[in-house]
C-alpha positions, 0 to 999 in steps of 0.5 A: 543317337545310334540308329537302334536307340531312334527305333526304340524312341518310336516306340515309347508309350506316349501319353494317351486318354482313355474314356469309357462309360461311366456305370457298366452293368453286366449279368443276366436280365440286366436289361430289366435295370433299364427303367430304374437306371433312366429314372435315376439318370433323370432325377425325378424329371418325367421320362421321355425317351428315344429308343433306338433299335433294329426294329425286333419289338419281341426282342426289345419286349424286356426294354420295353416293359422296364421303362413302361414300369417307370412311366417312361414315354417310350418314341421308337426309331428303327435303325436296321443299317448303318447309321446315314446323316439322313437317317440321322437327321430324321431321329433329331427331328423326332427327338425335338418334335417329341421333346425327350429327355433321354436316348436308349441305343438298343441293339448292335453298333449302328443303334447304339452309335445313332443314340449316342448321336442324336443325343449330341445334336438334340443339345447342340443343334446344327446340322450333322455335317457340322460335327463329322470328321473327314467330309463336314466341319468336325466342329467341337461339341460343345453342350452336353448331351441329353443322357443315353443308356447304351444297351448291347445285343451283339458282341464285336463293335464296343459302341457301348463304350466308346464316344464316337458314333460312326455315320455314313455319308450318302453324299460323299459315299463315305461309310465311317465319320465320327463324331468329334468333341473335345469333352469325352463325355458327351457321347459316352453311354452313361450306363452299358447294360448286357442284354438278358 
């Protein structure tokens, strides 16, 4: 091959996957979608789910009052920084001592990333080392993860649509691991609502 023909064989498309949310909702007062979409999700079972959000309870009120509408049992988790596997720690143990069925990540991407996040390791357990890429184990998911609504109220991230969650080591004073897992789905938002 002639050195032209090489570079160009670097870059030929090579195979890719991509995975994204399976339901996008986009409009104003969407978010008011939220209770119907969770109860829909569920299928009849009694709602219990994890809200996590930055901890503006008037700006979260559209949310709120959606999934009271549907009788859901509302646990809050305020996630004002960037998600630490400390941090994350505590939402698992919240989620398993209040036994929910379903994860909202409400806010930017740190909220939306914890969602996704705790969603995985309420079914898988372990601890969230366990999963990371680059500082833990990167061990594969393997169960599915309990459902999660990610709802965005910032435009940049793309945690909405995404299947990574990014946490923070404190430990290891690194800023961005993700979550690794060897079926997409498993930390992808079932449904990506718009905020009013």
């Amino acid at each position: 091959l002639s050195a032209w023909e090489a570079l160009a064989q670097q870059f030929v498309m090579r195979p890719f996957e991509f995975s994204t949310a399976n339901r996008v909702v986009f409009g104003c007062g969407t978010v008011k979608q939220a209770g119907p979409a969770l109860a829909a999700l569920l299928q009849g079972e009694a709602p219990a789910v994890l809200v996590t959000f930055d901890g503006f309870e008037e700006r979260a009120a559209s949310l709120f009052a959606s999934l009271a509408a549907v009788g859901a049992r509302q646990v809050r988790f305020t996630v004002q920084q960037e998600p630490t596997t400390e941090l994350l720690q505590a939402a698992v143990e919240l989620a398993h001592n209040e036994r929910v069925n379903c994860c909202i990540g409400y806010g930017g991407g740190s909220a939306m990333d914890m969602a996704k996040a705790v969603a995985v390791l309420v079914t898988n357990g372990g601890d969230p080392l366990d999963f990371l890429e680059v500082v833990g184990k990167g061990k594969a998911i393997t169960k599915p993860g309990l459902p999660c609504i990610a709802i965005p109220t910032t435009a940049g991230t793309g945690a909405e649509v995404t299947k990574n969650a990014v946490i923070g080591s404190t430990k290891h004073h690194v800023k961005a691991c993700k979550f690794r897992g060897s079926i997409a789905q498993l930390r992808l938002p079932h449904f990506h609502l718009a905020r009013e």
